[in-house]
C-alpha positions as CSV (number, residue, x, y, z in Angstrom):
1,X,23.0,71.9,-78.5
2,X,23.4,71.8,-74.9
3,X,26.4,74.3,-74.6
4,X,26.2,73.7,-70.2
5,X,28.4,70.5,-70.9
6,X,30.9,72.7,-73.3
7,X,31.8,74.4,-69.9
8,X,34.4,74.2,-67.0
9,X,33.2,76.7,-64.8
10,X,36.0,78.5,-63.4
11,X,37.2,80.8,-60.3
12,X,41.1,81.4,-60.8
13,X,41.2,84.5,-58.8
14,X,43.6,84.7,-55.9
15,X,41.7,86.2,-53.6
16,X,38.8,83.5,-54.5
17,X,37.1,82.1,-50.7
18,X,35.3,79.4,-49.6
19,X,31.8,81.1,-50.2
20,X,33.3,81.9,-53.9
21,X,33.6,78.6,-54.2
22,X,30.4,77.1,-52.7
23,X,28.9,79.0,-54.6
24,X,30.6,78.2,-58.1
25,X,29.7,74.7,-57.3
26,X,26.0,75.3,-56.4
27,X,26.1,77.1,-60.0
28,X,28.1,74.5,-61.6
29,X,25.0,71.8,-60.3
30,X,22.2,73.9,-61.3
31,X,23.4,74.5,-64.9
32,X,25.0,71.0,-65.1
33,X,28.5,72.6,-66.0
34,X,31.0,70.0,-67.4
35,X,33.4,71.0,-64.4
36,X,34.5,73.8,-62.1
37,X,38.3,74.7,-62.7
38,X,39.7,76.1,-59.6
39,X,43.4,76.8,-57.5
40,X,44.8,73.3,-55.9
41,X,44.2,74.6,-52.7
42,X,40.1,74.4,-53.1
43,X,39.9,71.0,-55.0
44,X,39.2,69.0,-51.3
45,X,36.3,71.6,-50.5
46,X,35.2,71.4,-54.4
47,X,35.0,67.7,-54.2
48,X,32.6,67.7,-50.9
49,X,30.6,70.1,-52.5
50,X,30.1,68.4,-56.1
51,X,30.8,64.1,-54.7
52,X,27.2,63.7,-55.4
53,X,26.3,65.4,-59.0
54,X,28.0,64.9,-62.6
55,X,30.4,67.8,-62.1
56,X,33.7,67.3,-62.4
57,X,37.2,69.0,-60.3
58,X,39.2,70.2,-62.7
59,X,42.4,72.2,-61.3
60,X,45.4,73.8,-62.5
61,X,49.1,72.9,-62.5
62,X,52.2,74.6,-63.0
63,X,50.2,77.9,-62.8
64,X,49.6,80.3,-64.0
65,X,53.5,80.7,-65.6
66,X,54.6,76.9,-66.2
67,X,57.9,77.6,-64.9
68,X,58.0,75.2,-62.2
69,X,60.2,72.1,-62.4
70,X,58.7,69.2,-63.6
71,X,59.1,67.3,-60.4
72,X,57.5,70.2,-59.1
73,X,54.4,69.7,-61.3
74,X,54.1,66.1,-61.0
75,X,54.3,66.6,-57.2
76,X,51.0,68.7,-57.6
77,X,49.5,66.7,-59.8
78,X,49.8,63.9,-57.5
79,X,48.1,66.2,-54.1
80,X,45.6,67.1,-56.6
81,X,44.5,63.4,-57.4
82,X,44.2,62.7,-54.1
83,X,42.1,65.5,-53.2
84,X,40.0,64.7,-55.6
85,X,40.4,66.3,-58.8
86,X,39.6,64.4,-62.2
87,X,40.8,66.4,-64.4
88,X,44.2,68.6,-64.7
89,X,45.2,71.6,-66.7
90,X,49.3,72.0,-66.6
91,X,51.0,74.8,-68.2
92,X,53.7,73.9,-70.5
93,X,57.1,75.6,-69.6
94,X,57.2,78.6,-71.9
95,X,61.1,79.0,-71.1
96,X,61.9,75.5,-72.6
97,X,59.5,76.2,-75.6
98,X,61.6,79.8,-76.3
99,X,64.5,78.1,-75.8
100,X,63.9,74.9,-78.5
101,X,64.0,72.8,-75.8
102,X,61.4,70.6,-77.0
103,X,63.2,67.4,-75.2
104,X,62.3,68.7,-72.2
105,X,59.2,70.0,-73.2
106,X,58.3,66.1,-74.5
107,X,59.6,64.8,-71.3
108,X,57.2,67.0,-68.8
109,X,54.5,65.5,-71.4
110,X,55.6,62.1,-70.9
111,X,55.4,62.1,-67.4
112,X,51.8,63.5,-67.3
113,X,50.8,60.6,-69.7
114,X,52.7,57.9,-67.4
115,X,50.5,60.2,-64.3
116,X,47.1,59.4,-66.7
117,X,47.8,56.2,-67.9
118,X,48.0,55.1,-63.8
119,X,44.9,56.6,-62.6
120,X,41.3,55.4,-64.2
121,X,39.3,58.6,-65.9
122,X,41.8,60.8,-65.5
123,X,41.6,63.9,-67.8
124,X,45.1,66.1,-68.5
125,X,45.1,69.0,-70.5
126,X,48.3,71.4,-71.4
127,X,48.1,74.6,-71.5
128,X,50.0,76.4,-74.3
129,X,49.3,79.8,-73.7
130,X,49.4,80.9,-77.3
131,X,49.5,84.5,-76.9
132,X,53.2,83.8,-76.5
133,X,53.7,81.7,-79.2
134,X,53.9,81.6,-82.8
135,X,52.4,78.5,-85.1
136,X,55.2,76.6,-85.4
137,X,55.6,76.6,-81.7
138,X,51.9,75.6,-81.0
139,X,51.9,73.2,-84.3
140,X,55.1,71.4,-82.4
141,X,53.4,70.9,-79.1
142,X,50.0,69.8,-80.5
143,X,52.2,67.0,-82.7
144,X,54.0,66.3,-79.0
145,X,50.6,66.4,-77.2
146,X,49.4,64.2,-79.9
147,X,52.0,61.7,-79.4
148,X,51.4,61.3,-75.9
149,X,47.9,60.9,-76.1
150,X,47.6,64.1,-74.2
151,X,43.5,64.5,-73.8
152,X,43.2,68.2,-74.4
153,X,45.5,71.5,-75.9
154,X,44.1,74.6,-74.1
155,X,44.9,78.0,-75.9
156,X,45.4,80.0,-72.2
157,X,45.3,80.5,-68.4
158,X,43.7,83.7,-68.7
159,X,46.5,85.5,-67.2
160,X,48.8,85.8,-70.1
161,X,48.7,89.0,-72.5
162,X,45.9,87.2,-74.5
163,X,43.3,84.8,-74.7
164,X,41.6,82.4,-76.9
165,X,41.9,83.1,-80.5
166,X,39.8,82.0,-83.2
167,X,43.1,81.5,-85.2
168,X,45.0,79.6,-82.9
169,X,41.7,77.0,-82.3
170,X,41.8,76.6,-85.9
171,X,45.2,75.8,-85.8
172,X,45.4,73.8,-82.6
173,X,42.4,71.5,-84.2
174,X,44.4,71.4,-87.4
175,X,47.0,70.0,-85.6
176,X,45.4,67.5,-83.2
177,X,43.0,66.2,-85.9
178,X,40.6,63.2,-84.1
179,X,43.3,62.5,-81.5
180,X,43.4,64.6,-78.5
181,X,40.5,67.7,-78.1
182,X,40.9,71.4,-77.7
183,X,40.0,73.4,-75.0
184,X,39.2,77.5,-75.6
185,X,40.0,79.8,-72.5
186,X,40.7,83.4,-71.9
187,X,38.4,86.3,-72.9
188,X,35.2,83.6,-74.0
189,X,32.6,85.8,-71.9
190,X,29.1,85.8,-74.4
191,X,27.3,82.8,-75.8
192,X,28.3,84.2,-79.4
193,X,32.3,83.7,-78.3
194,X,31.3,80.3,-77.4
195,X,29.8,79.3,-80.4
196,X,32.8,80.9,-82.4
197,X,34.8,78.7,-80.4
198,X,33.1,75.8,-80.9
199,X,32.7,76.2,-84.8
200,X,36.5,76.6,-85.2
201,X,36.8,73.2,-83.3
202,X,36.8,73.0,-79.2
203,X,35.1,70.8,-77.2
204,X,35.6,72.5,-74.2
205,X,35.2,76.6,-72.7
206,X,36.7,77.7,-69.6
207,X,35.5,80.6,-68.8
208,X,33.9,82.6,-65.6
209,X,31.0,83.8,-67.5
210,X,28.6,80.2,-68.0
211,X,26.3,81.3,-66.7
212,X,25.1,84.3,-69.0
213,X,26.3,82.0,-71.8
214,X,24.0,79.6,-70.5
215,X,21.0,82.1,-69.8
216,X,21.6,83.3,-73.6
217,X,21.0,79.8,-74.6
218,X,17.6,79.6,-72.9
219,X,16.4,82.8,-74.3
220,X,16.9,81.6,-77.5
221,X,15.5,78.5,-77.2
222,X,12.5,80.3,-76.1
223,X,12.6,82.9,-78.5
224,X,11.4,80.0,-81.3
């Protein structure tokens, strides 16, 4: 199993600078990472650095609270695309989930599958940030990312109270079957997390700690 192409390699951190982020992308080439996931602000830089290799931009949107109007979101999503990104995590807006405003919810989801459907090899993900929720609310947005042909649910941004439950992939897989993918973040930091993860059913890791899951990989390998 090569696990290196399970794995956006990510730098979310505020105070995250141009070195940081040189240097995620030298790492991200070396071990052939799936992506880096960074802030908006580095995708131009991130693109530069990675134009030449099989690394993909992946960015956030929305983040890290999904609170932003959708306008607002779509706006970024737009900058991003033309920076360079190819791929897009968005956070779903927790207030309308609380608040049974799945319309609205549907809607913000409509208008990131109208955003895919118009650019070639786009990738969107939604983040559900399931420490908040309970199953019926993540078994309603799977069905709605489902519907829309969303690519990927992602369990978290990493800045919620929680992270990635084995529970919660289990249920988010249940939910999006063979139609859209799951994507595990928050708290995955050793090769035996990631294989967890995997087991219960994503496709994806985000996570700031590849590169020991990586190295863990390799010393088993050479273990046999």
């Amino acid at each position: 199993m090569n696990i290196n192409t399970y794995i956006d390699h990510t730098l979310l951190h505020p105070t995250a600078t141009e070195a940081d982020i040189k240097s995620l992308c030298d790492e991200a080439i070396t071990h052939q990472f799936k992506s880096v996931c960074i802030q908006p602000s580095y995708v131009s830089d991130a693109y530069q650095l990675l134009k030449a290799s099989s690394v993909k931009v992946c960015t956030v949107i929305g983040f890290p609270h999904g609170a932003n109007t959708m306008e607002g979101k779509i706006f970024e999503a737009k900058q991003a695309i033309v920076d360079g990104a190819s791929e897009l995590d968005y956070v779903v807006n927790l207030g309308h989930v609380k608040n049974k405003r799945f319309d609205l919810v549907e809607k913000e989801m409509a208008a990131f599958a109208e955003l895919k459907i118009s650019q070639d090899h786009l990738v969107i993900k939604i983040i559900l940030e399931t420490c908040y929720l309970d199953n019926h609310e993540i078994t309603e947005l799977c069905q709605l990312a489902k519907k829309h042909r969303i690519d990927f649910v992602k369990t978290s941004t990493g800045f919620g109270t929680g992270g990635a439950t084995l529970e919660h992939v289990r249920l988010m897989k249940q939910e999006a079957g063979e139609v859209i993918a799951v994507k595990a973040s928050g708290g995955v930091r050793t090769y035996e997390d990631a294989m967890q993860m995997i087991e219960a059913g994503a496709v994806r890791i985000g996570t700031s700690n590849g590169i020991a899951i990586v190295k863990k990989t390799s010393s088993q390998s050479e273990s046999y």
